[in-house]
mmJSON file of the N, C-alpha and C atoms, coordinates in Angstrom:
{"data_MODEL":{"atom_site":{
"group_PDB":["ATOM","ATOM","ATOM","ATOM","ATOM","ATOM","ATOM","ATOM","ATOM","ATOM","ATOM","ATOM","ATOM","ATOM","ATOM","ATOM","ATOM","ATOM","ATOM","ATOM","ATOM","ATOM","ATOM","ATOM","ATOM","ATOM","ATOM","ATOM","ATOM","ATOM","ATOM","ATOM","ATOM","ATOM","ATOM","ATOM","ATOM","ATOM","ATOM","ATOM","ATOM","ATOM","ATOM","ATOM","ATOM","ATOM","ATOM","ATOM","ATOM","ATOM","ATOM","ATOM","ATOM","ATOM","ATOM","ATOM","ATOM","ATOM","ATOM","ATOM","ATOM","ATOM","ATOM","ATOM","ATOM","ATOM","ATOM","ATOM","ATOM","ATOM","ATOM","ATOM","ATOM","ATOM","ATOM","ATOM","ATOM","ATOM","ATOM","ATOM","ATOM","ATOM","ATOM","ATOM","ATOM","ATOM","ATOM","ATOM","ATOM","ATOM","ATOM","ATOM","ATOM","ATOM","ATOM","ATOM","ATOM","ATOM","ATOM","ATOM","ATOM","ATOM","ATOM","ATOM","ATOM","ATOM","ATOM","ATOM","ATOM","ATOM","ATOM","ATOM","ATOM","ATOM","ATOM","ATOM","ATOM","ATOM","ATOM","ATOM","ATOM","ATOM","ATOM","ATOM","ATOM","ATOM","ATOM","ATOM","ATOM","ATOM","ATOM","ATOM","ATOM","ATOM","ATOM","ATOM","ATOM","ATOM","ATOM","ATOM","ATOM","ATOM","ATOM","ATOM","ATOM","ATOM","ATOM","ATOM","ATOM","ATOM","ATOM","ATOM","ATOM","ATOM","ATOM","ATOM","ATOM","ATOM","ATOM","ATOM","ATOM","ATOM","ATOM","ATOM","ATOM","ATOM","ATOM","ATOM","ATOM","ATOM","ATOM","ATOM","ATOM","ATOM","ATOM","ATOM","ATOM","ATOM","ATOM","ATOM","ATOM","ATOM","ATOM","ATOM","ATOM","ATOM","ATOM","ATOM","ATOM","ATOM","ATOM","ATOM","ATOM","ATOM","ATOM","ATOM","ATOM","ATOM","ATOM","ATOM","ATOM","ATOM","ATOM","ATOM","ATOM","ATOM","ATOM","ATOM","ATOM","ATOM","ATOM","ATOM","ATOM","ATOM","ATOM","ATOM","ATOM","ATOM","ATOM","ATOM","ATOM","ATOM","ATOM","ATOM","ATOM","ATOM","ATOM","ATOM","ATOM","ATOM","ATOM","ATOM","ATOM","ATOM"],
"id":[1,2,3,4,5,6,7,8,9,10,11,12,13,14,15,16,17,18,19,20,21,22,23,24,25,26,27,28,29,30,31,32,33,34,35,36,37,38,39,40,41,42,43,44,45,46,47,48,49,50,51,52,53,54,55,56,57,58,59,60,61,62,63,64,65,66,67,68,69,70,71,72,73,74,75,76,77,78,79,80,81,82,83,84,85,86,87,88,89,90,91,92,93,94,95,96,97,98,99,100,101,102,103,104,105,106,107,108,109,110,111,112,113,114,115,116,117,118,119,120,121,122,123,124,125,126,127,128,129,130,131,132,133,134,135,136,137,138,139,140,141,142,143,144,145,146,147,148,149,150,151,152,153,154,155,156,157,158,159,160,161,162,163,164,165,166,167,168,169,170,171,172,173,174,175,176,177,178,179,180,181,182,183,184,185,186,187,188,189,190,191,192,193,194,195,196,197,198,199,200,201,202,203,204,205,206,207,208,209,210,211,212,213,214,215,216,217,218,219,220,221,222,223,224,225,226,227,228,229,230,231,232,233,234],
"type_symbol":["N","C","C","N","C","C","N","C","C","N","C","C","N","C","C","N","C","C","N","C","C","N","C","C","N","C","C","N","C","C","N","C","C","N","C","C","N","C","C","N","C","C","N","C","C","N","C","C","N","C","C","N","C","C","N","C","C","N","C","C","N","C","C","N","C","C","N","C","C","N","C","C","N","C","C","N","C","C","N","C","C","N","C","C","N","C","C","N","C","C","N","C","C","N","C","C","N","C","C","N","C","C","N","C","C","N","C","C","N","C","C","N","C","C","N","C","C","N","C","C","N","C","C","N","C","C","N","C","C","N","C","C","N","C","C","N","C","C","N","C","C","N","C","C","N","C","C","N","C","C","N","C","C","N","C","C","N","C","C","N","C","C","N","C","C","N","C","C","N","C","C","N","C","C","N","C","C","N","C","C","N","C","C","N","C","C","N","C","C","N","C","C","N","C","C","N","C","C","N","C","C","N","C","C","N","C","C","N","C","C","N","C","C","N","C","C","N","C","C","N","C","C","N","C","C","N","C","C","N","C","C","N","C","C"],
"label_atom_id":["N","CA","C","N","CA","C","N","CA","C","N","CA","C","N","CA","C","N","CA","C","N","CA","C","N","CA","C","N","CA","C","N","CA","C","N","CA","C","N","CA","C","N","CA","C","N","CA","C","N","CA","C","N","CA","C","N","CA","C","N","CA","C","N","CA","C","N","CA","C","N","CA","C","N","CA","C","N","CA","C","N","CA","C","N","CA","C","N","CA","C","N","CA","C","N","CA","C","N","CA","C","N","CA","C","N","CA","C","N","CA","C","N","CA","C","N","CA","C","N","CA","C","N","CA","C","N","CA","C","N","CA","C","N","CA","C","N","CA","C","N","CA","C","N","CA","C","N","CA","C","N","CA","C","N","CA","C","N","CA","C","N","CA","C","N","CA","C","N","CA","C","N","CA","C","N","CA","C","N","CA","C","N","CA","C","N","CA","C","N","CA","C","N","CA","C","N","CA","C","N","CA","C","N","CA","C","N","CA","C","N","CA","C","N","CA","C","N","CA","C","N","CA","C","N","CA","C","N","CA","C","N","CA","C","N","CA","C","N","CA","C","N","CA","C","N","CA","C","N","CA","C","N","CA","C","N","CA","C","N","CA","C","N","CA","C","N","CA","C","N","CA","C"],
"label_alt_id":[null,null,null,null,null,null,null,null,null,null,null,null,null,null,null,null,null,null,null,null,null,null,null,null,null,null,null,null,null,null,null,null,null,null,null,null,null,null,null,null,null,null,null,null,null,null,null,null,null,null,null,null,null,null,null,null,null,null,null,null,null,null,null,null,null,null,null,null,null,null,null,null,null,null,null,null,null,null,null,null,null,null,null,null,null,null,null,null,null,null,null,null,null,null,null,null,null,null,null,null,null,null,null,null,null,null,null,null,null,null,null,null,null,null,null,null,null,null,null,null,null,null,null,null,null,null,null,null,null,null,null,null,null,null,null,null,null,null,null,null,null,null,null,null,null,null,null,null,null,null,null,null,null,null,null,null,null,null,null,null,null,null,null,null,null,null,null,null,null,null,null,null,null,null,null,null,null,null,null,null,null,null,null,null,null,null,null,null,null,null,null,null,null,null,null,null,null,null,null,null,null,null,null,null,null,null,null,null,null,null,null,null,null,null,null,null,null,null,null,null,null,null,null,null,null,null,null,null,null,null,null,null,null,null],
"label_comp_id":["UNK","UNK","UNK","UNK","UNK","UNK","UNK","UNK","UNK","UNK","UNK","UNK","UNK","UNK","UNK","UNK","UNK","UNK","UNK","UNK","UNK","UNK","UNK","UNK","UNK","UNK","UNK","UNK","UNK","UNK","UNK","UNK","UNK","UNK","UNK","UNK","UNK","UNK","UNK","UNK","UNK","UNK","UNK","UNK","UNK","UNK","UNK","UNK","UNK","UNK","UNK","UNK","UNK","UNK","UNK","UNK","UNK","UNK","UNK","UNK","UNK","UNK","UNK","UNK","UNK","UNK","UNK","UNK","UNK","UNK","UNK","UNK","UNK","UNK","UNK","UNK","UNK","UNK","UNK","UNK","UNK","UNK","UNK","UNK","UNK","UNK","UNK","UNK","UNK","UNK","UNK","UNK","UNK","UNK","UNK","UNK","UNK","UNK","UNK","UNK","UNK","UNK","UNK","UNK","UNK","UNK","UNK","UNK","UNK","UNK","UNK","UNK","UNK","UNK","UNK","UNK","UNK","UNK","UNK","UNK","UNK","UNK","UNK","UNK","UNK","UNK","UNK","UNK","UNK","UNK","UNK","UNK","UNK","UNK","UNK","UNK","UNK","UNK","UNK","UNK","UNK","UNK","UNK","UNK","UNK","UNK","UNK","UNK","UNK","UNK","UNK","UNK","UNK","UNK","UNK","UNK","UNK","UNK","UNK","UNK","UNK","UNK","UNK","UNK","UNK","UNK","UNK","UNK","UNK","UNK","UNK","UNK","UNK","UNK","UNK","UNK","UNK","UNK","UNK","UNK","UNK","UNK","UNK","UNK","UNK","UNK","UNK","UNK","UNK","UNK","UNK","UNK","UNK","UNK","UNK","UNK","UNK","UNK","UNK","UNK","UNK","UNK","UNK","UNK","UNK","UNK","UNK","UNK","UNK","UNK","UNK","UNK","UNK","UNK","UNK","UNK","UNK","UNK","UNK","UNK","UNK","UNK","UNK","UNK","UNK","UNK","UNK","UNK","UNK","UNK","UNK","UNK","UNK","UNK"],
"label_asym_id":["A","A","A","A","A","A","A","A","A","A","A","A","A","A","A","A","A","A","A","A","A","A","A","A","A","A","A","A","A","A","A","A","A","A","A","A","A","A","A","A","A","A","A","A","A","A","A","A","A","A","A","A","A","A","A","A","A","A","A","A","A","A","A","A","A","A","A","A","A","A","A","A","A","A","A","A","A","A","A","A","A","A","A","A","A","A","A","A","A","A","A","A","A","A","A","A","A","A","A","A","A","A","A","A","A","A","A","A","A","A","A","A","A","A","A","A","A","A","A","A","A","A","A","A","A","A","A","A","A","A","A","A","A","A","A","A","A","A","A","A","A","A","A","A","A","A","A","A","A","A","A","A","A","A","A","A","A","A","A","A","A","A","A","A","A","A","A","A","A","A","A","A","A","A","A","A","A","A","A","A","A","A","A","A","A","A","A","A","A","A","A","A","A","A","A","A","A","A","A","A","A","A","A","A","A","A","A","A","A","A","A","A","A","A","A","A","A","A","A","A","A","A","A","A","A","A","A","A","A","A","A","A","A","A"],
"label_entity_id":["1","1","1","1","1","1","1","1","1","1","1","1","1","1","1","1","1","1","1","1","1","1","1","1","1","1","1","1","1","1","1","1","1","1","1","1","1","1","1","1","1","1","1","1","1","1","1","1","1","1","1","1","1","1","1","1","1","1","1","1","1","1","1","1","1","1","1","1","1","1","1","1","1","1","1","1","1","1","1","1","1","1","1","1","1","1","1","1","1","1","1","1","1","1","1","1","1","1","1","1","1","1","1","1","1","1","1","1","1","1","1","1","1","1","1","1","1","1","1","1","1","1","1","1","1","1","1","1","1","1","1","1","1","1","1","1","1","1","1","1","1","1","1","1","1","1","1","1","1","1","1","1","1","1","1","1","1","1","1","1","1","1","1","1","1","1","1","1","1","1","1","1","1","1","1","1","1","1","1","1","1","1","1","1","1","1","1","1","1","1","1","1","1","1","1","1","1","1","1","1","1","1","1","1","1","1","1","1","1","1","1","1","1","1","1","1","1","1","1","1","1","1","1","1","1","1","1","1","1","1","1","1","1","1"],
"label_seq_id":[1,1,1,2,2,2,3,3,3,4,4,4,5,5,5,6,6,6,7,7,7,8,8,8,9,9,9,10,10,10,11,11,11,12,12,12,13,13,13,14,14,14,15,15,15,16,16,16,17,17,17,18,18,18,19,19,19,20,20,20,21,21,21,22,22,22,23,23,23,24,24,24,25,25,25,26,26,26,27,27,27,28,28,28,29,29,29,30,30,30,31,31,31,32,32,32,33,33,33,34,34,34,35,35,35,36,36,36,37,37,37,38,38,38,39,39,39,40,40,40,41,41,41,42,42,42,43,43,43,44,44,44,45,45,45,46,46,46,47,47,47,48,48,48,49,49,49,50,50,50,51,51,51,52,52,52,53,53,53,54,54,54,55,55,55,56,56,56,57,57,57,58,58,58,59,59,59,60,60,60,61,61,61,62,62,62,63,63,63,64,64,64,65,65,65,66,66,66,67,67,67,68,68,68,69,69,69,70,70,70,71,71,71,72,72,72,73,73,73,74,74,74,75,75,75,76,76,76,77,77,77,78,78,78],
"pdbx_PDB_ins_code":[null,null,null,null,null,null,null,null,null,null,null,null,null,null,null,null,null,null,null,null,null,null,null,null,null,null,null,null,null,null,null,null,null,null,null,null,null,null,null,null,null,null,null,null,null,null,null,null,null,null,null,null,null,null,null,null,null,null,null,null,null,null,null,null,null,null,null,null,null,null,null,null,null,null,null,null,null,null,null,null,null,null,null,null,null,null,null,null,null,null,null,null,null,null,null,null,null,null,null,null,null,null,null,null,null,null,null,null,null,null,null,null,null,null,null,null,null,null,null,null,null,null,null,null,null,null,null,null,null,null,null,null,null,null,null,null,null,null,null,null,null,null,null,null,null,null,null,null,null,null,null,null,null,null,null,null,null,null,null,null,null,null,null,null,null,null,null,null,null,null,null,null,null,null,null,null,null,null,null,null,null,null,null,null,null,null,null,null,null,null,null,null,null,null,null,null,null,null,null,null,null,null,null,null,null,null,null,null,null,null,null,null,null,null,null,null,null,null,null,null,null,null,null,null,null,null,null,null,null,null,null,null,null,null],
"Cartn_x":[27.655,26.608,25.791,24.466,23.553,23.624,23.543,23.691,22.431,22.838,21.795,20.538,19.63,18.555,17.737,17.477,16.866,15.61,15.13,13.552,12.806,12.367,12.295,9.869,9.428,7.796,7.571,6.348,5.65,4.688,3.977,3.849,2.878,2.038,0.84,1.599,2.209,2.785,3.601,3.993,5.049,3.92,3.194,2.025,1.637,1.254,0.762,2.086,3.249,4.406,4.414,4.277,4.435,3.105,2.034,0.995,0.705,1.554,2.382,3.173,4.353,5.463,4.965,4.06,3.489,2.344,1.944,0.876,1.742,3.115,3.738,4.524,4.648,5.201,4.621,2.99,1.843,2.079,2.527,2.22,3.679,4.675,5.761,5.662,4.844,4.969,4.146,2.959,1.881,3.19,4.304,4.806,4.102,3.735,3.276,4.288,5.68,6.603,7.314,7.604,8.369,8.916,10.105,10.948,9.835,8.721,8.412,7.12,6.718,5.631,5.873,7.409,7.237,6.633,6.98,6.215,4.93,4.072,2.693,2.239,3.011,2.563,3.282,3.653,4.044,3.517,2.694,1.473,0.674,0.261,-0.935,-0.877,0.225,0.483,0.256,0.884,0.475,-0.903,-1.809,-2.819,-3.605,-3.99,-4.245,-4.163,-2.933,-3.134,-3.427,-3.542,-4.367,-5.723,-6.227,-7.515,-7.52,-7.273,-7.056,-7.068,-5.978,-6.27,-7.125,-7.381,-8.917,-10.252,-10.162,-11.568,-11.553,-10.221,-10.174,-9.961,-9.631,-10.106,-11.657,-12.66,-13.731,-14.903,-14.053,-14.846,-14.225,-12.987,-12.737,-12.47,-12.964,-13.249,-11.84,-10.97,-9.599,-10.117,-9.775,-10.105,-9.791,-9.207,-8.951,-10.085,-10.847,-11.834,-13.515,-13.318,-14.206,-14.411,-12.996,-12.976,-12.051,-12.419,-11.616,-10.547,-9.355,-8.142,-7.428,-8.267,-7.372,-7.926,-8.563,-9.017,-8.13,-7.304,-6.642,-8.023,-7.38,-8.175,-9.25,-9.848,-11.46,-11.899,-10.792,-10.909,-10.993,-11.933,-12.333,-11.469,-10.694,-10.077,-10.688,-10.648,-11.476,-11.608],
"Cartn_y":[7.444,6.902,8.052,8.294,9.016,9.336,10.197,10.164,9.184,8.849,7.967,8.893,8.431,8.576,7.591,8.811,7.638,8.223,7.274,7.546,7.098,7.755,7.266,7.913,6.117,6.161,6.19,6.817,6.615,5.091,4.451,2.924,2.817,3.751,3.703,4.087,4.537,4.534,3.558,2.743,2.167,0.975,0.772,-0.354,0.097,0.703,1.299,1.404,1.741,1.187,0.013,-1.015,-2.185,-2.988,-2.552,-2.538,-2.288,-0.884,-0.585,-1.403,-1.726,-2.489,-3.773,-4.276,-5.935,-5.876,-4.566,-4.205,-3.958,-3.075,-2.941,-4.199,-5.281,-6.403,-7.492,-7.19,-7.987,-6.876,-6.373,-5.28,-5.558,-5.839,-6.572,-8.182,-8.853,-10.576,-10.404,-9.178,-10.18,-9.04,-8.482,-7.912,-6.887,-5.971,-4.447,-3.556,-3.573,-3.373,-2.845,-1.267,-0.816,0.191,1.082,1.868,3.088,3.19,4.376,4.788,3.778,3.61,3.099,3.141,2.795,3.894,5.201,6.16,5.674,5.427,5.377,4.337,3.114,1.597,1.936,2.67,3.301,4.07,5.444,6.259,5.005,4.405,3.537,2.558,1.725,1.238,1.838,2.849,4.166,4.159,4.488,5.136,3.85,2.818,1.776,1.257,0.875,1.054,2.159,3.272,3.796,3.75,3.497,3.013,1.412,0.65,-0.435,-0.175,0.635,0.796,1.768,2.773,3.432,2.769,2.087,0.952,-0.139,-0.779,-1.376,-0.641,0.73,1.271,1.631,1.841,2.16,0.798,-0.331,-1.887,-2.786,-2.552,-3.141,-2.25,-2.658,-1.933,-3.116,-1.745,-2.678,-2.35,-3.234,-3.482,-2.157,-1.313,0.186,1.01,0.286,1.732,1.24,0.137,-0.365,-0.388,-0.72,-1.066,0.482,0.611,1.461,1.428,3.151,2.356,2.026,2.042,1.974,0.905,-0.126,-1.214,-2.706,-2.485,-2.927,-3.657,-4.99,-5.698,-5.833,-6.378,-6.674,-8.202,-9.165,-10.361,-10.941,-11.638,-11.532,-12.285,-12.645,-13.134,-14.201,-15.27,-16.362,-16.872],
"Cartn_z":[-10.869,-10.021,-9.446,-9.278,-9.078,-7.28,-6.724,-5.332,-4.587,-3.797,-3.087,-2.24,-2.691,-1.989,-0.231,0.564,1.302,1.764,2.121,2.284,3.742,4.368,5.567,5.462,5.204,5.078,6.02,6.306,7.295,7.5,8.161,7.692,7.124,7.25,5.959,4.596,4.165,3.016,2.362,3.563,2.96,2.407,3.28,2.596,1.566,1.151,-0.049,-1.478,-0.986,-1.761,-1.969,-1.054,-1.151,-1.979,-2.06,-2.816,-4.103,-4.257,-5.886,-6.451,-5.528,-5.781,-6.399,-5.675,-6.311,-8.13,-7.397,-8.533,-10.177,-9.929,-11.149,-11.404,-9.979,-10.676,-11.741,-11.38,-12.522,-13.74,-13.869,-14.965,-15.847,-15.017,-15.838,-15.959,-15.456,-15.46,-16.872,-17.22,-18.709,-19.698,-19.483,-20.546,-21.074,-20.186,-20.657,-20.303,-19.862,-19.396,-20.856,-20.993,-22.528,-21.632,-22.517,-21.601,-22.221,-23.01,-22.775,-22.082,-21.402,-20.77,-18.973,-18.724,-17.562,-16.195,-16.568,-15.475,-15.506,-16.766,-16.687,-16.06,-16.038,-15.499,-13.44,-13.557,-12.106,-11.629,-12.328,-12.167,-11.543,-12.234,-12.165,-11.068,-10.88,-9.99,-8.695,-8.167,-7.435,-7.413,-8.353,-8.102,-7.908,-8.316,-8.273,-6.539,-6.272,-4.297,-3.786,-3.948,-3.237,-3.261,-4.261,-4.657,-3.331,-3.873,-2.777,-1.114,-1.2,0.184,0.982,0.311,0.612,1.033,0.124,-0.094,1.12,1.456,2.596,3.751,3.932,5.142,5.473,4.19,4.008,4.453,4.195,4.582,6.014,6.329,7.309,8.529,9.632,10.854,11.835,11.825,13.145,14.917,15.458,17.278,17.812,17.028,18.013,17.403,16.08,15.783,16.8,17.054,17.547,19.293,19.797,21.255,21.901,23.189,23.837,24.181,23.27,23.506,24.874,25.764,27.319,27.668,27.175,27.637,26.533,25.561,24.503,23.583,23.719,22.5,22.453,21.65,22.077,21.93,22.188,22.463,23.817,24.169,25.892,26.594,27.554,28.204,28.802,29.59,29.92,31.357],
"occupancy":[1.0,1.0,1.0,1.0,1.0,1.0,1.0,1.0,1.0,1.0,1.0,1.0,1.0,1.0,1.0,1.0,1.0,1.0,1.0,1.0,1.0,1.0,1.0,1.0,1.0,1.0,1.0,1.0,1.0,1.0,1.0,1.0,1.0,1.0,1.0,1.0,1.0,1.0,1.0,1.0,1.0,1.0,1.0,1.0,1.0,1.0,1.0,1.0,1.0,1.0,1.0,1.0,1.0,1.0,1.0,1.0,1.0,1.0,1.0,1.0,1.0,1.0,1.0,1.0,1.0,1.0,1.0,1.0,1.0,1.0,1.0,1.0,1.0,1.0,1.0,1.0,1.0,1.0,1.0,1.0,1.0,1.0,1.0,1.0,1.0,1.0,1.0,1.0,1.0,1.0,1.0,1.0,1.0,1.0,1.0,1.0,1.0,1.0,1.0,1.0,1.0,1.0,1.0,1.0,1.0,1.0,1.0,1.0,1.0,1.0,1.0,1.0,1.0,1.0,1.0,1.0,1.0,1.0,1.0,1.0,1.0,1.0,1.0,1.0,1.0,1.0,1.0,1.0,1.0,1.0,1.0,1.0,1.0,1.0,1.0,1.0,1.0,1.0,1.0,1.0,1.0,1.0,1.0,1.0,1.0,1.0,1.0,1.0,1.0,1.0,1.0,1.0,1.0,1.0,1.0,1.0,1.0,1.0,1.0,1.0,1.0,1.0,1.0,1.0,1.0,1.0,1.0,1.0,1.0,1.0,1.0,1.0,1.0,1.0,1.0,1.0,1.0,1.0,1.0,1.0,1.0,1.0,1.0,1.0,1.0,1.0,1.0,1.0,1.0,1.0,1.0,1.0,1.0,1.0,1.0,1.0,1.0,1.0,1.0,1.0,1.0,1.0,1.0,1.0,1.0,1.0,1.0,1.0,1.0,1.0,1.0,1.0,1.0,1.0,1.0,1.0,1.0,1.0,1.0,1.0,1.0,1.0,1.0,1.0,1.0,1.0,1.0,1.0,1.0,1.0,1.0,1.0,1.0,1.0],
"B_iso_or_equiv":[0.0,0.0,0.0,0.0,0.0,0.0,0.0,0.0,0.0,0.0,0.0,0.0,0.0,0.0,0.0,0.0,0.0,0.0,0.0,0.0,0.0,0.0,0.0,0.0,0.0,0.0,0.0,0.0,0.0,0.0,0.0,0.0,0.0,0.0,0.0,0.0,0.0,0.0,0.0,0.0,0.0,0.0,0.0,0.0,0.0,0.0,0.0,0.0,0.0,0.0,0.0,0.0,0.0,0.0,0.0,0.0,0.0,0.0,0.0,0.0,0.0,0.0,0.0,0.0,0.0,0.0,0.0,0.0,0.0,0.0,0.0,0.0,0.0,0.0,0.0,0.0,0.0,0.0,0.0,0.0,0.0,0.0,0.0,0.0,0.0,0.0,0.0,0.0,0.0,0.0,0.0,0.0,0.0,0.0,0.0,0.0,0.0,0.0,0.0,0.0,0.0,0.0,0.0,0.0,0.0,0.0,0.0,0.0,0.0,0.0,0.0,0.0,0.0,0.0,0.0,0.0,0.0,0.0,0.0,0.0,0.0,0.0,0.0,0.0,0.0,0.0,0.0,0.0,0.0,0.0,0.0,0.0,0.0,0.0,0.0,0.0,0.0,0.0,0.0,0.0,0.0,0.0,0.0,0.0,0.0,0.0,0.0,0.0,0.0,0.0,0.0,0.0,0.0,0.0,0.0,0.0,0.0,0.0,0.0,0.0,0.0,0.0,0.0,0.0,0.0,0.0,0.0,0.0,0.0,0.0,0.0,0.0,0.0,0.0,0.0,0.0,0.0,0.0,0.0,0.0,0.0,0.0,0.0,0.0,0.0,0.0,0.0,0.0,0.0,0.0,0.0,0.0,0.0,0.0,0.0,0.0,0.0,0.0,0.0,0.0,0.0,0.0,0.0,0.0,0.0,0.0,0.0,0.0,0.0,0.0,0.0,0.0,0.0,0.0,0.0,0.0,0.0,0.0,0.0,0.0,0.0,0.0,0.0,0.0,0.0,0.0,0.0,0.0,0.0,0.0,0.0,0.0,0.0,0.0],
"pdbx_formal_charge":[null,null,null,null,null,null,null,null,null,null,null,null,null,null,null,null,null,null,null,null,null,null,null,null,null,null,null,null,null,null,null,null,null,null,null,null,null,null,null,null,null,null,null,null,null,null,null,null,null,null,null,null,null,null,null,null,null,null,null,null,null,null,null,null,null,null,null,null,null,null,null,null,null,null,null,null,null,null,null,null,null,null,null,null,null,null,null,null,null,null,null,null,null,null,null,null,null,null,null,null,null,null,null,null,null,null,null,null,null,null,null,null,null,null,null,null,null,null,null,null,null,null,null,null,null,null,null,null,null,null,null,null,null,null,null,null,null,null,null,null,null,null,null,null,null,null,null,null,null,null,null,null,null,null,null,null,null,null,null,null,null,null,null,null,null,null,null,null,null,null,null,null,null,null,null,null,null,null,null,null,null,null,null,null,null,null,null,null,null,null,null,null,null,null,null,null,null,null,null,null,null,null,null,null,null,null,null,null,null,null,null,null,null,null,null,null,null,null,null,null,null,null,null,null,null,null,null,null,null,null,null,null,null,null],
"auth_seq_id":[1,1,1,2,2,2,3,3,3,4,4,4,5,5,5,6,6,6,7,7,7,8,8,8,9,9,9,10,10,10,11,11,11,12,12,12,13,13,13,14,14,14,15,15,15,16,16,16,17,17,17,18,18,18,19,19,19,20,20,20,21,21,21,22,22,22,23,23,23,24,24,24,25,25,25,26,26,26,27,27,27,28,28,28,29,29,29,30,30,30,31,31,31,32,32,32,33,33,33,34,34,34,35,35,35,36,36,36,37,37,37,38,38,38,39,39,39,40,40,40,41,41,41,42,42,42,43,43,43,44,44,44,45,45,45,46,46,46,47,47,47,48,48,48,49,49,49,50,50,50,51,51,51,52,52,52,53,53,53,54,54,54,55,55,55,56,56,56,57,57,57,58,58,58,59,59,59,60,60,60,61,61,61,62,62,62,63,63,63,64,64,64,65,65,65,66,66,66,67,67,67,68,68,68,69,69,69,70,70,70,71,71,71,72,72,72,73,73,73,74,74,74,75,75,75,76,76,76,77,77,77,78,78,78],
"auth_comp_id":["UNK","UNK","UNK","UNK","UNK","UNK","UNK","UNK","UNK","UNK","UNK","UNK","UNK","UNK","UNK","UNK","UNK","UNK","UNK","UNK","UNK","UNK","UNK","UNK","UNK","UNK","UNK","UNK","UNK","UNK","UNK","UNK","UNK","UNK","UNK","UNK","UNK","UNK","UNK","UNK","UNK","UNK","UNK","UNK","UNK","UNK","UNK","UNK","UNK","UNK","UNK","UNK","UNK","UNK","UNK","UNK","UNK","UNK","UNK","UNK","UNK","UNK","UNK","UNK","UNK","UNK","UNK","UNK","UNK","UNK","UNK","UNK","UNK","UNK","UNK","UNK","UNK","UNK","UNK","UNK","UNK","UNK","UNK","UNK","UNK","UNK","UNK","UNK","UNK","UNK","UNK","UNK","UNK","UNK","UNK","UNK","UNK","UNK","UNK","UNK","UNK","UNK","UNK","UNK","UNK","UNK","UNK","UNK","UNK","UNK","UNK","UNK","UNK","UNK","UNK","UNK","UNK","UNK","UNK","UNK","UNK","UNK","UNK","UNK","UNK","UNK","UNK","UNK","UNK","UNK","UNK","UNK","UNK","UNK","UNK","UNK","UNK","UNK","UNK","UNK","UNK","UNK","UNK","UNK","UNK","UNK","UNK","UNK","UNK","UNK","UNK","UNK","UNK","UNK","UNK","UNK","UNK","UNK","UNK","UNK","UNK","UNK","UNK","UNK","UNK","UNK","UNK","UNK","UNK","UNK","UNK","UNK","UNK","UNK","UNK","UNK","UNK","UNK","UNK","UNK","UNK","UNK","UNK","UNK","UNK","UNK","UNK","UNK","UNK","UNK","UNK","UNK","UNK","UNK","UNK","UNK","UNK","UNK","UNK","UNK","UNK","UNK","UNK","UNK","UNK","UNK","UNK","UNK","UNK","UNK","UNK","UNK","UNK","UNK","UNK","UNK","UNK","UNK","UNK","UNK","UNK","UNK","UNK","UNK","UNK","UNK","UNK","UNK","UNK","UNK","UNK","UNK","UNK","UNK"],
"auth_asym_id":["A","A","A","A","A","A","A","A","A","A","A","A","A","A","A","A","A","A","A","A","A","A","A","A","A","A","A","A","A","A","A","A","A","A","A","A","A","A","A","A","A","A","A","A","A","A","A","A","A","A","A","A","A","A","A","A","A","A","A","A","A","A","A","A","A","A","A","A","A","A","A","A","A","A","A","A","A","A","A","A","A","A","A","A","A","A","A","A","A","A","A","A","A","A","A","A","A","A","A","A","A","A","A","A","A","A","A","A","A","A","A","A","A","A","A","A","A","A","A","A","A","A","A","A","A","A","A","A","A","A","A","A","A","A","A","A","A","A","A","A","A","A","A","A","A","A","A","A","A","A","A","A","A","A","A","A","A","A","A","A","A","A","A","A","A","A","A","A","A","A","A","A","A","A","A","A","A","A","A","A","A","A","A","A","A","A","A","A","A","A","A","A","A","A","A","A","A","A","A","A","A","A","A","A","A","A","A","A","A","A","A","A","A","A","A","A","A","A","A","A","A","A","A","A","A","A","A","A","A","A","A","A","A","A"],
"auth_atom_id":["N","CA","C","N","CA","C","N","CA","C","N","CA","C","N","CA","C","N","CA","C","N","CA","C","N","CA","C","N","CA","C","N","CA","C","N","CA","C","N","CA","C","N","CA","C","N","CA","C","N","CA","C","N","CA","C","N","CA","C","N","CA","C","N","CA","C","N","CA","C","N","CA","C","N","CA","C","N","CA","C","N","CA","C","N","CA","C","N","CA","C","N","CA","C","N","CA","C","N","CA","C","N","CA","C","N","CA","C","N","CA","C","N","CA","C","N","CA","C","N","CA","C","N","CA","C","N","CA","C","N","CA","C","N","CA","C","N","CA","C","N","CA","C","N","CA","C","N","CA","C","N","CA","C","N","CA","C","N","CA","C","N","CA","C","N","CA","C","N","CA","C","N","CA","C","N","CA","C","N","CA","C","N","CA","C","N","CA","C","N","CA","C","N","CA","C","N","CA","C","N","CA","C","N","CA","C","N","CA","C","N","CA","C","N","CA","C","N","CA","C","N","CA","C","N","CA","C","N","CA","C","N","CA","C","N","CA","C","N","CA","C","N","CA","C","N","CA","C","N","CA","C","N","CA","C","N","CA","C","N","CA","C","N","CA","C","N","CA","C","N","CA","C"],
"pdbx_PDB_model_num":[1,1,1,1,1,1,1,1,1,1,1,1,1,1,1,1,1,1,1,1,1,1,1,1,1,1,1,1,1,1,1,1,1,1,1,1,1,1,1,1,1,1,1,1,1,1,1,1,1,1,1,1,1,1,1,1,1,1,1,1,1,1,1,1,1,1,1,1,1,1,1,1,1,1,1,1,1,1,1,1,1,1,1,1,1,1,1,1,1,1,1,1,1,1,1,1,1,1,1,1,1,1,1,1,1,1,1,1,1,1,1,1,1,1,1,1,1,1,1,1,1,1,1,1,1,1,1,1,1,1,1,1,1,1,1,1,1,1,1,1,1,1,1,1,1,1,1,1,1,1,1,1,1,1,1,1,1,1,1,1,1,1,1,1,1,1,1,1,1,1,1,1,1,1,1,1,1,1,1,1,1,1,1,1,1,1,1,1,1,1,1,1,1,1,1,1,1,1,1,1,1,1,1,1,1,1,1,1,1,1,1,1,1,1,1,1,1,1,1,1,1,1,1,1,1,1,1,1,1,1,1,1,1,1]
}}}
């Protein structure tokens, strides 16, 4: 048995794992899945969310890039 690894992400990464993770799971559901191509469909997967998530930091604006952080949300109270 291989020694265990552990991994401790930071949480932007782990989204981005988890973004891979789903991305190489379409990549095994249409059967592009061969033992000599799996780094590459995992390269890609990889590179593929980061692509993703670049692009959605580049288009979506979150309540802390917008509002002041000592004032919290930017939903008005009533």
């Amino acid at each position: 048995m291989e020694n265990p690894q552990y991994l401790r992400l930071q949480p932007s990464k782990a989204v981005v794992a988890r973004m891979a993770a789903t991305i190489f799971a379409g990549f095994v559901q249409q059967g592009q899945l061969r033992e000599d191509n799996e780094g590459d469909l995992v390269e890609r997967s990889v590179v593929l969310a980061i692509k993703l998530a670049n692009r959605t930091e580049a288009l979506v604006t979150t309540d802390e890039e917008f509002t002041p952080q000592d004032t919290g949300s930017s939903f008005l109270v009533g």
